[in-house]
VOTOR-478628 format. One record per residue: residue number from 0; residue in three letters; x, y, z of N, C-alpha, C in turn. Coordinates in steps of 0.001 Angstrom, whole numbers, plus 500000, padded with zeros to 6 digits. Example, Ala and Ser with C-alpha at 12.3 -4.5 7.8 and 13.67 -1.06 7.14 Angstrom:
! VOTOR-478628
{n 0; res Ala; n_px 513190; n_py 494310; n_pz 507800; ca_px 512300; ca_py 495500; ca_pz 507800; c_px 513200; c_py 496700; c_pz 507800}
{n 1; res Ser; n_px 512850; n_py 497750; n_pz 507080; ca_px 513670; ca_py 498940; ca_pz 507140; c_px 512900; c_py 500030; c_pz 507870}
//
This chain:
! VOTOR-478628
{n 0; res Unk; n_px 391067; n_py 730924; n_pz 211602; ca_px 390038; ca_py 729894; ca_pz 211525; c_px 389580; c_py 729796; c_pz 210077}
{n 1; res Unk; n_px 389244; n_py 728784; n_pz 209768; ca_px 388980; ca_py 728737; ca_pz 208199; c_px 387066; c_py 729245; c_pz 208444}
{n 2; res Unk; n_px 386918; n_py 729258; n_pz 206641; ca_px 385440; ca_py 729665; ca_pz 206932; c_px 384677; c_py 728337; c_pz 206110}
{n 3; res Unk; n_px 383244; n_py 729034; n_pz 205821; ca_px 382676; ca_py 727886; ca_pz 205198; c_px 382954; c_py 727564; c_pz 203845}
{n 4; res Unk; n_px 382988; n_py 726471; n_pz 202990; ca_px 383568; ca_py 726189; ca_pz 201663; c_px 384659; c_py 725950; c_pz 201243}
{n 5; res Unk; n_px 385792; n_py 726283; n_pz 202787; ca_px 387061; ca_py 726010; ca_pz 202460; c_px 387525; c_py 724292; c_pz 202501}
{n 6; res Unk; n_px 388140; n_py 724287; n_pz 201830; ca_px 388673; ca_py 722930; ca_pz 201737; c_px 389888; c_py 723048; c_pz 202777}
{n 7; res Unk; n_px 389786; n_py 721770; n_pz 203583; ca_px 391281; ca_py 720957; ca_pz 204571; c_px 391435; c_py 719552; c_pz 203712}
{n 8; res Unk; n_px 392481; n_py 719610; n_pz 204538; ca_px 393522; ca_py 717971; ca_pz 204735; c_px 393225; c_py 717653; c_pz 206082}
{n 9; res Unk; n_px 393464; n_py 716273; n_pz 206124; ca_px 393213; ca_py 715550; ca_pz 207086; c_px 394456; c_py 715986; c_pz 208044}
{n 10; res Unk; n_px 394570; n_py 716337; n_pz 208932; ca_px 395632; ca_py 717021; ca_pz 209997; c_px 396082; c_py 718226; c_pz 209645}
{n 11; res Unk; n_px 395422; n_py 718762; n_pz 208655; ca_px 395727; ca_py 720132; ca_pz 208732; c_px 394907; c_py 721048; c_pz 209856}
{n 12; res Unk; n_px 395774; n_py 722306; n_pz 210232; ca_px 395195; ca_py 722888; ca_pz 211146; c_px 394009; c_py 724108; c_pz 210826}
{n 13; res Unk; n_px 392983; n_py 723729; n_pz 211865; ca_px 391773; ca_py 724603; ca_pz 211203; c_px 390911; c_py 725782; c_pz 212733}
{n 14; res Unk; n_px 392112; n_py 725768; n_pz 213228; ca_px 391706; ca_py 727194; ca_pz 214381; c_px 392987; c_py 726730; c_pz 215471}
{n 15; res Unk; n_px 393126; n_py 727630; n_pz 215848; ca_px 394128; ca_py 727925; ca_pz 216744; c_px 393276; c_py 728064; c_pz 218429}
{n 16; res Unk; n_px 392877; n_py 727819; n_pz 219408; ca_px 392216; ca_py 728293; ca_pz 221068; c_px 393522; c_py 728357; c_pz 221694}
{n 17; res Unk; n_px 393272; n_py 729564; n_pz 222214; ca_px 393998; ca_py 730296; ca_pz 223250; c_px 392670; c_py 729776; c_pz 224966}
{n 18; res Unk; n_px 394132; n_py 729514; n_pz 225724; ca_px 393755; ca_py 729236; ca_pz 227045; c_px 394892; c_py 729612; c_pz 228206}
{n 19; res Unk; n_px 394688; n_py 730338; n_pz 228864; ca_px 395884; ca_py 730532; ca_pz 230107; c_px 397171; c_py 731163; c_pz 229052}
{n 20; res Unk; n_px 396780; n_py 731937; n_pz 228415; ca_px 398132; ca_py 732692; ca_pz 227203; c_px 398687; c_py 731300; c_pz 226832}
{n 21; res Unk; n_px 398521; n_py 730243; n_pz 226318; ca_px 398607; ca_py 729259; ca_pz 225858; c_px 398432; c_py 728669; c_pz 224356}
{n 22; res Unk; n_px 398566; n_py 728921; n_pz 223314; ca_px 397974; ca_py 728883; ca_pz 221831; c_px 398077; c_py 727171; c_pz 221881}
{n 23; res Unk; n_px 396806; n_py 726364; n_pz 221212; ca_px 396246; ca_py 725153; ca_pz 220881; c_px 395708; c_py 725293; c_pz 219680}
{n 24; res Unk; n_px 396591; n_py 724171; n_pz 218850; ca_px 396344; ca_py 724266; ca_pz 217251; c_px 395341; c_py 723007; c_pz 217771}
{n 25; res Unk; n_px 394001; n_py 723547; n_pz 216363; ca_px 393077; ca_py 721952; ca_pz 216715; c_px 393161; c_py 721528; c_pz 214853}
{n 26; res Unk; n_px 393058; n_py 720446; n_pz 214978; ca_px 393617; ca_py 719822; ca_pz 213598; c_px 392070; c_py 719109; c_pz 213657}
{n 27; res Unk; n_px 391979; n_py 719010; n_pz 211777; ca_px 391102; ca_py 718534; ca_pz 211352; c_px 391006; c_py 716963; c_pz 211417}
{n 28; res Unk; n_px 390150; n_py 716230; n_pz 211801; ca_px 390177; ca_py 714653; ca_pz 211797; c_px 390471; c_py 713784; c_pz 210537}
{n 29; res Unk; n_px 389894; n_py 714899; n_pz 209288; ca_px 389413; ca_py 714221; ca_pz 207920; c_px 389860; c_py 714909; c_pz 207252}
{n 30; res Unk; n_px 389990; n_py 714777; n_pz 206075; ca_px 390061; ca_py 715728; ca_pz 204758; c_px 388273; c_py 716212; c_pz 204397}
{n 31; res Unk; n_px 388432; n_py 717339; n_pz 203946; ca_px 386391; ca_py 717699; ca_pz 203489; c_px 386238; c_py 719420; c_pz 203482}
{n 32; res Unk; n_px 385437; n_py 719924; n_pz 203592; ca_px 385359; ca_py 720769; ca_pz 203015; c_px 384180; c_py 721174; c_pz 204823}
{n 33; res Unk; n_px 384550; n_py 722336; n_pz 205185; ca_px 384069; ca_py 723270; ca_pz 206181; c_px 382634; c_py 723686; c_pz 205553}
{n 34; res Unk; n_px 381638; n_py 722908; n_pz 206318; ca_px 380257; ca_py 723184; ca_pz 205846; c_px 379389; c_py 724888; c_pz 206750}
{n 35; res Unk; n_px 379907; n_py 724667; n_pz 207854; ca_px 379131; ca_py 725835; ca_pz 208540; c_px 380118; c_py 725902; c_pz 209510}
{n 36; res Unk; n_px 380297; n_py 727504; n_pz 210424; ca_px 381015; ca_py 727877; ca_pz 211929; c_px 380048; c_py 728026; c_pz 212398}
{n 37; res Unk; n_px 380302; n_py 727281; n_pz 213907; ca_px 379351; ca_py 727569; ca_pz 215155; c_px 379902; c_py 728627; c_pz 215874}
{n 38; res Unk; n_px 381147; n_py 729324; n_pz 215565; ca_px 381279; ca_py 730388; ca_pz 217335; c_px 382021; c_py 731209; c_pz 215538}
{n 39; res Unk; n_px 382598; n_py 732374; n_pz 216598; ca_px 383179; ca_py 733682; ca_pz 215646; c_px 384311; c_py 733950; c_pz 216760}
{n 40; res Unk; n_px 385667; n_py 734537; n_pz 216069; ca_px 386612; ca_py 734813; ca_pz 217032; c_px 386930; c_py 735422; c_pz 217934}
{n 41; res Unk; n_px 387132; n_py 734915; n_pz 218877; ca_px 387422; ca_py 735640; ca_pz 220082; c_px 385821; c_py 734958; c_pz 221333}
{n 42; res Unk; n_px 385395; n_py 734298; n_pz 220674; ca_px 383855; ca_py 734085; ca_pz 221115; c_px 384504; c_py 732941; c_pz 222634}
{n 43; res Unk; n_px 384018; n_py 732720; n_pz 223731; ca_px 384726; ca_py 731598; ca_pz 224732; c_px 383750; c_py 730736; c_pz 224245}
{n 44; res Unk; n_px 384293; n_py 729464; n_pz 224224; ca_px 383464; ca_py 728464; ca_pz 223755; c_px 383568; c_py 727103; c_pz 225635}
{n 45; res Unk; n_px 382472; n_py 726531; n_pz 225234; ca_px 382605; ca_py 725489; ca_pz 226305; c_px 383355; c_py 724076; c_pz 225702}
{n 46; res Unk; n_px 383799; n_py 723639; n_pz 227101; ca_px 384316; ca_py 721691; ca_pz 226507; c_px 383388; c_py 720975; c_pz 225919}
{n 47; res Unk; n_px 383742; n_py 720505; n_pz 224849; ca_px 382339; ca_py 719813; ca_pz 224120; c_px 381557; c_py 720328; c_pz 222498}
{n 48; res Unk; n_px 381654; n_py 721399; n_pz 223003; ca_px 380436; ca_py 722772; ca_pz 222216; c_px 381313; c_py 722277; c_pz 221073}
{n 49; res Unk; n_px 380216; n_py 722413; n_pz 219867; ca_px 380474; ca_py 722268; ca_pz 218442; c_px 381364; c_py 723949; c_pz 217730}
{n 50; res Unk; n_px 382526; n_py 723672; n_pz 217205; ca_px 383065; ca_py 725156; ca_pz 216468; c_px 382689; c_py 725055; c_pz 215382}
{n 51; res Unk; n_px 382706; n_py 723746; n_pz 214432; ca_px 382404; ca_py 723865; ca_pz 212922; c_px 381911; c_py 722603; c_pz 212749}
{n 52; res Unk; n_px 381085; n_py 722800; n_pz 211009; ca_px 380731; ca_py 721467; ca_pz 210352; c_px 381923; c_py 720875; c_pz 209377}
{n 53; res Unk; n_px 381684; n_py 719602; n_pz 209417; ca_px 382993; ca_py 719339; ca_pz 208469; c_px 382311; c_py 718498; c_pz 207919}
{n 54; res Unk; n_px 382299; n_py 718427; n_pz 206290; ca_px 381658; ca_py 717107; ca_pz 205279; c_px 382893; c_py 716460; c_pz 204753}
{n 55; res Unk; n_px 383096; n_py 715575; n_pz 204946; ca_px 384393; ca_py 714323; ca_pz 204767; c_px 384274; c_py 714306; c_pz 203364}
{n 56; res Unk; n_px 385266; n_py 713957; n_pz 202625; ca_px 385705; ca_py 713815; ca_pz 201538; c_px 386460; c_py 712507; c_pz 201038}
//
């Protein structure tokens, strides 16, 4: 998972969720820079629930 300050690309991948031994790459929408993480790894998150901030670039 990237942390805060890191810079993405727009479809680059920025966490990996595991479900049912299943690995799901989640790709960034935008290019920008990772402002804050909402969960820490390994944490179960719900459908919906915010993982990170992203400031567009």
């Amino acid at each position: 998972m990237k942390a805060p300050g890191d810079l993405v690309a727009a479809g680059e991948t920025i966490a990996v969720m595991e479900a049912m031994k299943t690995e799901f790459p989640l790709v960034s929408p935008a290019a920008g820079t990772v402002a804050a993480l909402y969960v820490a790894e390994r944490q179960s998150v719900m459908p919906g629930a915010p993982m990170l901030a992203l400031i567009r670039t």
